[in-house]
FIDOLUM-516641 format. One line per 4 residues: for each residue y, z, x of N, C-alpha, C. Coordinates in steps of 0.1 Angstrom, whole numbers, plus 5000, padded with zeros to 4 digits. Atoms other than C-alpha are relative to their C-alpha. Example, Ala and Ser with C-alpha at 12.3 -4.5 7.8 and 13.67 -1.06 7.14 Angstrom:
# FIDOLUM-516641
4988/5000/5009/4955/5078/5123/5012/5000/5009; 4989/5000/4991/4989/5071/5137/5011/5008/4992 .
END
This chain:
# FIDOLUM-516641
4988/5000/5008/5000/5000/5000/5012/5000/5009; 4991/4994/4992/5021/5011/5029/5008/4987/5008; 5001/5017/4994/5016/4973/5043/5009/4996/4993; 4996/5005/5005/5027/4956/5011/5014/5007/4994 .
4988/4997/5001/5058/4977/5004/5008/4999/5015; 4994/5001/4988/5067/4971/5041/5005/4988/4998; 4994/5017/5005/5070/4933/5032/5010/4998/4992; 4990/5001/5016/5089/4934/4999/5014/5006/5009 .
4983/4997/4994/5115/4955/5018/5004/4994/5012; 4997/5013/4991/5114/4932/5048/5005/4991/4995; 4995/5010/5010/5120/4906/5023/5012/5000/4995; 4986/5002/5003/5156/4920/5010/4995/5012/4990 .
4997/4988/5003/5140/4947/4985/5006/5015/5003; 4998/4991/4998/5151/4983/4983/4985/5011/5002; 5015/4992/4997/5123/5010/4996/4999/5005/4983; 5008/5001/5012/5120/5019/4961/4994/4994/4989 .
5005/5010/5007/5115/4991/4942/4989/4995/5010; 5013/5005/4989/5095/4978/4971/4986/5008/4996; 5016/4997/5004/5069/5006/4966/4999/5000/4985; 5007/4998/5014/5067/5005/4930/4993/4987/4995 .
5007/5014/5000/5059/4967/4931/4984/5004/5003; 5014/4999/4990/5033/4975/4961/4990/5013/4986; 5005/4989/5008/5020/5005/4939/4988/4996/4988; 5007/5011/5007/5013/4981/4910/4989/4994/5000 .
5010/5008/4995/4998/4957/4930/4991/5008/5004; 5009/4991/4999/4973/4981/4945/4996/5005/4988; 5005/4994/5011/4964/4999/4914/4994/4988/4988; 5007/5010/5005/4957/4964/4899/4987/4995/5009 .
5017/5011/4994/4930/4953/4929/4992/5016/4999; 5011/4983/5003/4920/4996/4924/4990/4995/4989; 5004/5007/5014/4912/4983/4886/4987/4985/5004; 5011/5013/5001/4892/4952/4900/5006/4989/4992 .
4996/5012/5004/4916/4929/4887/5008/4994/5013; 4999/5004/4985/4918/4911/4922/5012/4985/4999; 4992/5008/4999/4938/4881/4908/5014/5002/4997; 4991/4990/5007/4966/4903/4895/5004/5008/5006 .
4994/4987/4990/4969/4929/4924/5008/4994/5012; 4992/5007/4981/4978/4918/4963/5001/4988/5000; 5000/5019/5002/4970/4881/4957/5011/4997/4995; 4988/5004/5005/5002/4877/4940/5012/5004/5011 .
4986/5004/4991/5022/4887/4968/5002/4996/5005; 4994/5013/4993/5027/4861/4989/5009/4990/4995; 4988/5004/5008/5042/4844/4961/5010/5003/4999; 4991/4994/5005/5063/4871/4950/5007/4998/5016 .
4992/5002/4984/5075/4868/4992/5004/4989/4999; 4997/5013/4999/5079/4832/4987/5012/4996/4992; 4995/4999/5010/5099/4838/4957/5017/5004/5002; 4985/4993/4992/5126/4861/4971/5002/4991/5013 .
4995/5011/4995/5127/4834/4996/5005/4991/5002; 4994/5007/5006/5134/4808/4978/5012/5006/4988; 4989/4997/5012/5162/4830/4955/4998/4999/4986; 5007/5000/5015/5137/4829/4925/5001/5019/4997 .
5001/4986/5002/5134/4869/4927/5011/5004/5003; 4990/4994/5000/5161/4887/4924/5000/5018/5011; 5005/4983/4991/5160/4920/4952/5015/5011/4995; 4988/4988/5004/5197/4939/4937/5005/5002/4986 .
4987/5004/5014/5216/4946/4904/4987/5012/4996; 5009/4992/5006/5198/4961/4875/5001/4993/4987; 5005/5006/5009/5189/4950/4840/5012/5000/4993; 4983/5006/5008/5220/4936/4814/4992/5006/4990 .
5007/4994/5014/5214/4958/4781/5010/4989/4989; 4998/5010/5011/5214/4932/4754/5004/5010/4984; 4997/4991/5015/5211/4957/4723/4998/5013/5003; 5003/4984/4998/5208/4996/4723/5000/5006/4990 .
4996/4995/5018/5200/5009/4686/4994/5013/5004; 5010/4985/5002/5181/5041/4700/4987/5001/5007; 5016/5005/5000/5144/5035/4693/5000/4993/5008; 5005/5012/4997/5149/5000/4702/5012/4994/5011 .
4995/5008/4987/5160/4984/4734/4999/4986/5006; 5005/5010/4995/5167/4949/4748/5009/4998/5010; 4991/4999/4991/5175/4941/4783/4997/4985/5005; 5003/5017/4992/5183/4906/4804/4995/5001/5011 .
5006/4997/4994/5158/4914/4832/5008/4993/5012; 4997/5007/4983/5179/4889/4858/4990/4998/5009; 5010/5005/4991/5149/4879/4875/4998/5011/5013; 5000/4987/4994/5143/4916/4886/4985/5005/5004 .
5020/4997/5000/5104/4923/4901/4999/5006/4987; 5013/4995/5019/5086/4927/4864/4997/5014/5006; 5003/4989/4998/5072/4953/4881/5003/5015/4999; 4986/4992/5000/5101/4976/4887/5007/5001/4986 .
4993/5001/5018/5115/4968/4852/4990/5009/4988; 5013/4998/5010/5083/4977/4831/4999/5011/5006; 5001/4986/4998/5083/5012/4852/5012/5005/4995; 4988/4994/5010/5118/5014/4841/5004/5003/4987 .
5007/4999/5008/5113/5009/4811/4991/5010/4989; 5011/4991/5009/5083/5032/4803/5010/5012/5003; 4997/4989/4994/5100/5060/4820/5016/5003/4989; 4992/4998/5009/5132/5053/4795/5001/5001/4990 .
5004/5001/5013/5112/5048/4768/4992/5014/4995; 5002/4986/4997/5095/5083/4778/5011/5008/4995; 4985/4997/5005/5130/5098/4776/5006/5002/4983; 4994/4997/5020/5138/5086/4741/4989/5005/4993 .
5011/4994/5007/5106/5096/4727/5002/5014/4996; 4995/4991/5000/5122/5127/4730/5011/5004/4979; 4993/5005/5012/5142/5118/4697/4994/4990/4993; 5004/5009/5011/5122/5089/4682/4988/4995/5001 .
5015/5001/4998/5087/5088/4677/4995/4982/5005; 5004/5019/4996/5084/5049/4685/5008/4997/5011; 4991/5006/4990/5104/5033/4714/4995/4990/5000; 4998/5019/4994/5106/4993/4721/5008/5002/5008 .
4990/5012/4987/5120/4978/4751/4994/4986/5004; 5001/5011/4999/5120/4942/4754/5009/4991/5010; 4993/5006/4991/5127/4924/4783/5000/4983/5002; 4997/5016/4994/5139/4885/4789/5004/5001/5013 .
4994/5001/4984/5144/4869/4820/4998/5009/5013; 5006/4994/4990/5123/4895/4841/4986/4992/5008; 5007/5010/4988/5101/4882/4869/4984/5006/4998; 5015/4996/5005/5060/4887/4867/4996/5013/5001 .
5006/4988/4997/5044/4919/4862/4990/5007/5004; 5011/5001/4996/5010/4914/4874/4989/5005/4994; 5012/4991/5010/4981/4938/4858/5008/5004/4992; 4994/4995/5005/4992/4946/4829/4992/5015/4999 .
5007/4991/5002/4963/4975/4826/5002/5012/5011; 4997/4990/4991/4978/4987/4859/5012/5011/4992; 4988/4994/5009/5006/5005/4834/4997/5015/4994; 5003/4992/5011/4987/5024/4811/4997/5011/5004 .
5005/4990/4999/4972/5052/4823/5008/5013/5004; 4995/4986/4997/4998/5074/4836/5007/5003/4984; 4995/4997/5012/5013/5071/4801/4987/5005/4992; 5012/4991/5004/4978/5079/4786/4999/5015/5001 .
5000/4982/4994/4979/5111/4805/5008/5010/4995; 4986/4987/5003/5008/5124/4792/4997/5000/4983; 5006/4999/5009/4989/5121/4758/5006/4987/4987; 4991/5014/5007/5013/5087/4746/4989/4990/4999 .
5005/5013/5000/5001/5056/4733/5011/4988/5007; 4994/5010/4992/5012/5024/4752/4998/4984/4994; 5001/5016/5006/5014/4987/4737/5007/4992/5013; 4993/5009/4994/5025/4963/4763/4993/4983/4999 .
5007/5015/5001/5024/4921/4764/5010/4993/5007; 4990/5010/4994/5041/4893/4784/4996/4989/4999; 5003/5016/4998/5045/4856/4783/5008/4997/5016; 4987/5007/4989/5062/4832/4808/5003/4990/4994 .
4991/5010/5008/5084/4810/4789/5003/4990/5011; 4999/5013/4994/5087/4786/4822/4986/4993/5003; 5009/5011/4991/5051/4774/4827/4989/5001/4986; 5005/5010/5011/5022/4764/4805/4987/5006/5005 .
5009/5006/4993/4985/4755/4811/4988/5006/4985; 5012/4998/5007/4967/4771/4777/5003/4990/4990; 4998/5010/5009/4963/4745/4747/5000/5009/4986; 5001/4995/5012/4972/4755/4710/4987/4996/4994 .
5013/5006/5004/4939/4755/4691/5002/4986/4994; 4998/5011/5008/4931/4720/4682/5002/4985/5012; 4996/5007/4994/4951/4704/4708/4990/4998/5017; 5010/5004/4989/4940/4689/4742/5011/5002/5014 .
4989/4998/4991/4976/4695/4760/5006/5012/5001; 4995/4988/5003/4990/4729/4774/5015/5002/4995; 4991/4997/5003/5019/4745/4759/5005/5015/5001; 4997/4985/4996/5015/4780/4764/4996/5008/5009 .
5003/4996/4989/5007/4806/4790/4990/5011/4993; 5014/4994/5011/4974/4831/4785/5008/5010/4995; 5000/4984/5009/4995/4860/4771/4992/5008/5002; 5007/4987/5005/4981/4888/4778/5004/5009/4994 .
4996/4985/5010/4983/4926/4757/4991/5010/5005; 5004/4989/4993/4976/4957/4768/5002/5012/4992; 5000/4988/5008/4968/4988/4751/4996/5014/5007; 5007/4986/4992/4963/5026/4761/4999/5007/4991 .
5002/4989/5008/4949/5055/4738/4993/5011/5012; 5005/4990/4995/4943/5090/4752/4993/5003/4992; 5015/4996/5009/4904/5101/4736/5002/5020/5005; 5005/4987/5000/4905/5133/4754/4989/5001/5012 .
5014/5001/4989/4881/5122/4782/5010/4987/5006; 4996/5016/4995/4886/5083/4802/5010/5001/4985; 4992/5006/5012/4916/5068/4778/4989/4986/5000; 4996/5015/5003/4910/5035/4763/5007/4990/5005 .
4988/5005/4995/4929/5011/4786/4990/4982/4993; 5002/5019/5006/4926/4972/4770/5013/4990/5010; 4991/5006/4989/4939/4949/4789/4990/4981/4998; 5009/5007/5002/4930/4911/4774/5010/4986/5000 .
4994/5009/4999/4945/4875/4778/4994/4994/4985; 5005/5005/5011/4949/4855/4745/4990/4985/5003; 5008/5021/4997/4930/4822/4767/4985/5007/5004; 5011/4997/4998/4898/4821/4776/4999/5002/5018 .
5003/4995/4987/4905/4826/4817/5013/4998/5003; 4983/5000/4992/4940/4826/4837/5003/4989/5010; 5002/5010/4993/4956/4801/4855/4997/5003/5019; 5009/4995/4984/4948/4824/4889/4989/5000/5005 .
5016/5000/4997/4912/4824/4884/4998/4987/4997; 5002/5018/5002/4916/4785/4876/5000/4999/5014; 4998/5002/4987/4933/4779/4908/4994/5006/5011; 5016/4996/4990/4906/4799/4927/4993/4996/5001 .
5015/5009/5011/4881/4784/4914/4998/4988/5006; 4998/5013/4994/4889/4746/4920/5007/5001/5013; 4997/5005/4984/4903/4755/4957/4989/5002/5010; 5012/5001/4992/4868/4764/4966/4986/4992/4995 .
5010/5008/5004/4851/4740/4946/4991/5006/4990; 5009/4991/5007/4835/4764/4922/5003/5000/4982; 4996/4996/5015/4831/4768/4884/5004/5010/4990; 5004/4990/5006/4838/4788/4856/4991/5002/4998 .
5013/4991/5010/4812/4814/4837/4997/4990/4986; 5005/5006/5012/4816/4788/4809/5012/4988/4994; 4996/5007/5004/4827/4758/4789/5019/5004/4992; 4986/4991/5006/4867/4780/4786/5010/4985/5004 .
4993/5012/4999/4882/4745/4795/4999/4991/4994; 5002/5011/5011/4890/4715/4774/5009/4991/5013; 4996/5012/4991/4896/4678/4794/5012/4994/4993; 4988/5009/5012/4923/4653/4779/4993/4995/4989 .
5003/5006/5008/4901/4636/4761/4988/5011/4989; 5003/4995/5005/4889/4667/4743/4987/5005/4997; 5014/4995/4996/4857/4677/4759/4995/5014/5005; 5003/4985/4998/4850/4716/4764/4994/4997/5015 .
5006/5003/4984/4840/4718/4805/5003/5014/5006; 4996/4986/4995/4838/4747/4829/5008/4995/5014; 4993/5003/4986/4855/4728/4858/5012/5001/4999; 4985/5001/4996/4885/4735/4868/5007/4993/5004 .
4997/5013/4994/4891/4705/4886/5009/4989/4985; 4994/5005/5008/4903/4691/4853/5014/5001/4997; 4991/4997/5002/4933/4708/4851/5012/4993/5009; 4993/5006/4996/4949/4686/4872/4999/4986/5006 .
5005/5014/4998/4952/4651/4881/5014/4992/4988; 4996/5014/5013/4969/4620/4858/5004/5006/4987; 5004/4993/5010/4956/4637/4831/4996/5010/4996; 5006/4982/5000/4952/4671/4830/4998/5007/4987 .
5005/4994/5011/4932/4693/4804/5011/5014/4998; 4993/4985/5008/4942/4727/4794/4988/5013/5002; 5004/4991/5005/4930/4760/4790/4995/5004/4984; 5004/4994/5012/4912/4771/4758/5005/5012/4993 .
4997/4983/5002/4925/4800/4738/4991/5008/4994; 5009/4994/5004/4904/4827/4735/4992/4997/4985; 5010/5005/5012/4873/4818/4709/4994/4984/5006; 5009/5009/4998/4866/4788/4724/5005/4985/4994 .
4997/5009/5006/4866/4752/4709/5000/5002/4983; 5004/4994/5012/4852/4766/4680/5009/5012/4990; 4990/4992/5004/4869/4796/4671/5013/5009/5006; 4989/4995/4994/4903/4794/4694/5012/5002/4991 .
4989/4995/5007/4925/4799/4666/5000/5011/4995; 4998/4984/5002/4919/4840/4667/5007/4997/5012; 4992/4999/4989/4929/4833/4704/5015/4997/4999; 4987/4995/5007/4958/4818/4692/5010/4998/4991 .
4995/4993/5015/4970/4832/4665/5007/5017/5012; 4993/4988/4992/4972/4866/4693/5011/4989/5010; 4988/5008/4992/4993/4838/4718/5010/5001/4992; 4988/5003/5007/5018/4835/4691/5005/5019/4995 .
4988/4989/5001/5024/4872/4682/4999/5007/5015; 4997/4997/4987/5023/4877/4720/5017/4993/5001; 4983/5010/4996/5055/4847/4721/5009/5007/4992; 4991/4990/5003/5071/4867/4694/5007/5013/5001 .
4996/4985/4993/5070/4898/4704/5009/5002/5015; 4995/4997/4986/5082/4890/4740/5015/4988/5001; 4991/5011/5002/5102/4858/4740/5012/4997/4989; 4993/5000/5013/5112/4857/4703/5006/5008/5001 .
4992/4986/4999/5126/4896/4703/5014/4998/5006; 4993/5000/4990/5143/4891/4737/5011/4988/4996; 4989/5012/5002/5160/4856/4725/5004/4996/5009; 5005/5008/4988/5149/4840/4758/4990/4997/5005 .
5013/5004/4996/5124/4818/4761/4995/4988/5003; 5001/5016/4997/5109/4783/4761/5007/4991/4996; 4992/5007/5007/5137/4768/4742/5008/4993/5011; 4986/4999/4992/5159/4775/4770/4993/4992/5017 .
5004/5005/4993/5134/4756/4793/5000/5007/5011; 4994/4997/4987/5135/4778/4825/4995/4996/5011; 5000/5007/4989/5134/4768/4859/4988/5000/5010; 5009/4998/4991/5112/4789/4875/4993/5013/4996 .
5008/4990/5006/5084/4818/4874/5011/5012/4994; 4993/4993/5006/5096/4842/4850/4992/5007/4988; 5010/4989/5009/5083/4871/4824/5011/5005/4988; 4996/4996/5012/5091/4878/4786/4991/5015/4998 .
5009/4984/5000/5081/4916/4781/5008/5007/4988; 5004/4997/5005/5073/4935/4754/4994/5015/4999; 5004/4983/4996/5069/4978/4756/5001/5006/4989; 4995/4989/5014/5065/5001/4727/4991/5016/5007 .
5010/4990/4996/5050/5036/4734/5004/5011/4986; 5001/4990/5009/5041/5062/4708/4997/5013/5001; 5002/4985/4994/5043/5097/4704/4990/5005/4983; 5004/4994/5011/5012/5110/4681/5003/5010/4996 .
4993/4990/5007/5027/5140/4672/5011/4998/4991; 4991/5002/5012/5051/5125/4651/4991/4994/4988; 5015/5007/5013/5021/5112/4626/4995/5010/4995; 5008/4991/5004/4991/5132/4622/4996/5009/5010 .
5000/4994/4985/4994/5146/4657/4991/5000/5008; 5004/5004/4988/4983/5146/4689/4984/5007/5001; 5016/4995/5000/4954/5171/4686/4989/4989/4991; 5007/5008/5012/4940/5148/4654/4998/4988/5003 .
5005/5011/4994/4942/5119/4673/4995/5002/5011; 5009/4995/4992/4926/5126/4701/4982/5003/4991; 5016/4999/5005/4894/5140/4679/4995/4986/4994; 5003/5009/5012/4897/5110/4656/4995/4985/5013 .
5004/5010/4991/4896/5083/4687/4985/5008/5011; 5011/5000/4993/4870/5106/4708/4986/4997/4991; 5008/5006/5010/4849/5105/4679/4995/4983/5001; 5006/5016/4996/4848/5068/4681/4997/5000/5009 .
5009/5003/4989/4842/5067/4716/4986/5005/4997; 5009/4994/5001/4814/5087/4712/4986/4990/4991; 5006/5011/5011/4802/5064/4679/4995/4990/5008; 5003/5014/4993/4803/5033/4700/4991/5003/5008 .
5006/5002/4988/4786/5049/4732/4986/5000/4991; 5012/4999/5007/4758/5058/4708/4992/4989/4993; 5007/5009/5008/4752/5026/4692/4988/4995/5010; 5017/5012/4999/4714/5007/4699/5003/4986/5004 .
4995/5015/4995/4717/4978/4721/4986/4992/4999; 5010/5003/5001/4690/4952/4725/4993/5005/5014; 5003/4998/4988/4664/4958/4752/5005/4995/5014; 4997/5007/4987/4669/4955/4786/5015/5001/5002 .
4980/5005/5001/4714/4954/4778/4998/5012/5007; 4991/4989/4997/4735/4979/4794/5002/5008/4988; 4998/4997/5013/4746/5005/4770/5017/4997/4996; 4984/5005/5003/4781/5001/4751/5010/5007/5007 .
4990/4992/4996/4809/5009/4769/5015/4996/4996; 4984/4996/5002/4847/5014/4763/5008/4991/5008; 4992/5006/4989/4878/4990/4775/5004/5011/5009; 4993/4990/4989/4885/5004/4809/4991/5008/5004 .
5011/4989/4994/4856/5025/4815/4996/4993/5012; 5007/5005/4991/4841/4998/4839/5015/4999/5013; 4994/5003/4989/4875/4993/4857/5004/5016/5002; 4997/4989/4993/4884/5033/4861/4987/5005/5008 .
5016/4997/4986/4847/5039/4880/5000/4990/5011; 4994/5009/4989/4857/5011/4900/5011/5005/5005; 4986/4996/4994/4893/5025/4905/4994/5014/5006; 5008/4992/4992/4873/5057/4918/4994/5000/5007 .
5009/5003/4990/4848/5042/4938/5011/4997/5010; 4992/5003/4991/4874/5026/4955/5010/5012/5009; 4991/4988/4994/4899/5056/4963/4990/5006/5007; 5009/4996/4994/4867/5069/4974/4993/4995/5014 .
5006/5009/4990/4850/5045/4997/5013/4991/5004; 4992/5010/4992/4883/5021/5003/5003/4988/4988; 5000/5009/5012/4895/4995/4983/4999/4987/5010; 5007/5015/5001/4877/4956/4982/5014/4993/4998 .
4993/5009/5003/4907/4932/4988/4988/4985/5002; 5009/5019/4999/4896/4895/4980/5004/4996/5013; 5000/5004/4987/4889/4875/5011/5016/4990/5004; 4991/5012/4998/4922/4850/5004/5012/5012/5001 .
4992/4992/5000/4943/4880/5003/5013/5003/5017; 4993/4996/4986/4951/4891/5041/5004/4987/5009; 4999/5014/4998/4946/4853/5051/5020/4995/4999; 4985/5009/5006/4983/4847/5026/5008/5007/5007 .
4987/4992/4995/4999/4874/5041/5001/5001/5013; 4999/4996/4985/4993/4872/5078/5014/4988/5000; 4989/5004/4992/5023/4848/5084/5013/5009/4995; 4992/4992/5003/5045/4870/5066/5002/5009/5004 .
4999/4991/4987/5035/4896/5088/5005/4999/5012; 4996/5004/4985/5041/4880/5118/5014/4993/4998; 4986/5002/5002/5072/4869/5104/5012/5011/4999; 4986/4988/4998/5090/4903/5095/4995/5006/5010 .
5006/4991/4991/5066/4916/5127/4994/5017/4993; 5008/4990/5005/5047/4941/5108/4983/5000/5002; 5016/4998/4994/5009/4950/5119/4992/4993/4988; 5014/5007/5012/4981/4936/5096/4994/5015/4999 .
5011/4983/5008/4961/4971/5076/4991/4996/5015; 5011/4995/4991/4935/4983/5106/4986/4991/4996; 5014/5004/5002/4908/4972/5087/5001/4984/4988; 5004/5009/5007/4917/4942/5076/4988/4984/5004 .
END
């Protein structure tokens, strides 16, 4: 972590925004979401390079009714915004059982699953979701051309044991696990791609060329219009809200965001939820699988025993990781991790 906040502030950030980026990113490849953690920073260095990322200022408040918050992110690390954010949205909770903040014109924010859990802990629920209103690559059901980006959504419940952390794209794979994929010649898990001429495929390789396919939205050929149907109240909730988005065509990488957090003690309270969701965990772990399956588990259970293993034993960066970053090292003269 110590590495990649070394960079970001080499780069023009400040040491605290720097580590809360780095922090992120780590706690996303903790989670085992490896295309979402440190993999993304070389871009994000590429970014503040080219004067796509913004490293000073702070966020332009668009509305301020209380509850509800909207800010013009200025192409501010996502990162940094979305901790700002929860942490103000924490704050008012103090006064209003619901908080929103919605942010336009903030820059990517990587895992979104990396988010949830410290708000969990403090016994809050957490909704979060983001688009990118400048780039593309999933197809509306039906069609054979992209128009939208996977949206993902993110959810946190405290049970009273592991929370609930959800954490799910409205497409059927990302364009990071695309572009991994086709750079080493490798396929998807499954037919989550559609060609131009409207052929379901797991190659990646399609997605570019002459004619380039698309992404699927979650469901499939078959039934991608639950996938999206969630893409579209993903666009309104982040882009729509904000009242900056694809209309306005933007230039370059960029994040429409989406934060509500709840306080169950203003409902039926916090003790009663808690029993009422451990209860279901419990229901679910219990259900009868077929032979031979695993048994049922919980979103997030598989990636917090992985975020432990790791803190324990060391954390698994992907092999393309230290590779992107070594000229950037040797660029601001910063050492490479020991063990990388």
């Amino acid at each position: 972590m110590l590495f990649a906040s070394a960079l970001l502030e080499r780069a023009g950030l400040a040491r605290d925004r720097a580590r809360t980026v780095a922090d992120v990113l780590v706690e996303g490849d903790l989670l085992g979401h490896d295309t979402h953690g440190l993999d993304q920073l070389a871009g994000y260095l590429q970014q503040i390079d080219d004067g796509l990322l913004a490293t000073s200022g702070d966020p332009v408040v668009i509305a301020d009714l209380g509850a509800c918050l909207t800010w013009d992110g200025r192409r501010l690390p996502g990162h940094w915004l979305v901790k700002q954010a929860i942490a103000e949205a924490r704050h008012r909770l103090l006064a209003h059982p619901i908080v929103t903040v919605v942010i336009g014109s903030g820059h990517h924010i990587g895992c979104l699953q990396a988010y949830l859990k410290p708000v969990t802990d403090a016994g809050l629920i957490i909704v979060l979701m983001c688009s990118d209103p400048s780039a593309t690559g999933v197809a509306p059901h039906g069609g054979v051309a992209s128009r939208i980006t996977p949206n993902p959504l993110a959810a946190g419940f405290p049970t009273g044991g592991d929370p609930i952390l959800i954490d799910i794209s409205s497409s059927t794979s990302t364009n990071a696990m695309n572009k991994r994929l086709a750079s080493k010649g490798e396929r998807l898990k499954g037919p989550w791609l559609v060609d131009a001429d409207g052929h379901a495929t797991d190659d990646p390789r399609v997605l570019s060329g002459d004619r380039p396919g698309a992404m699927l939205p979650l469901g499939g050929i078959e039934l991608g219009h639950k996938g999206f149907s969630l893409a579209l109240i993903v666009e309104a909730l982040t882009s729509g809200l904000a009242g900056r988005g694809r209309s306005e065509s933007p230039p370059a990488w960029t994040a429409s965001i989406f934060l509500q957090l709840i306080d169950p003690d203003a409902f039926g309270g916090r003790d009663a939820f808690v029993r009422e969701m451990r209860y279901l965990v419990d229901l679910c772990h219990d259900t009868p699988v077929a032979p031979g399956n695993a048994p049922v588990r919980l979103p997030g259970e598989a990636a917090l025993a992985r975020r432990r293993k790791q803190i324990r034993e060391g954390i698994q960066l992907h092999e393309t990781i230290i590779p992107a970053l070594t000229p950037w090292a040797e660029r601001f003269g910063i050492s490479l991790p020991q063990h990388a």
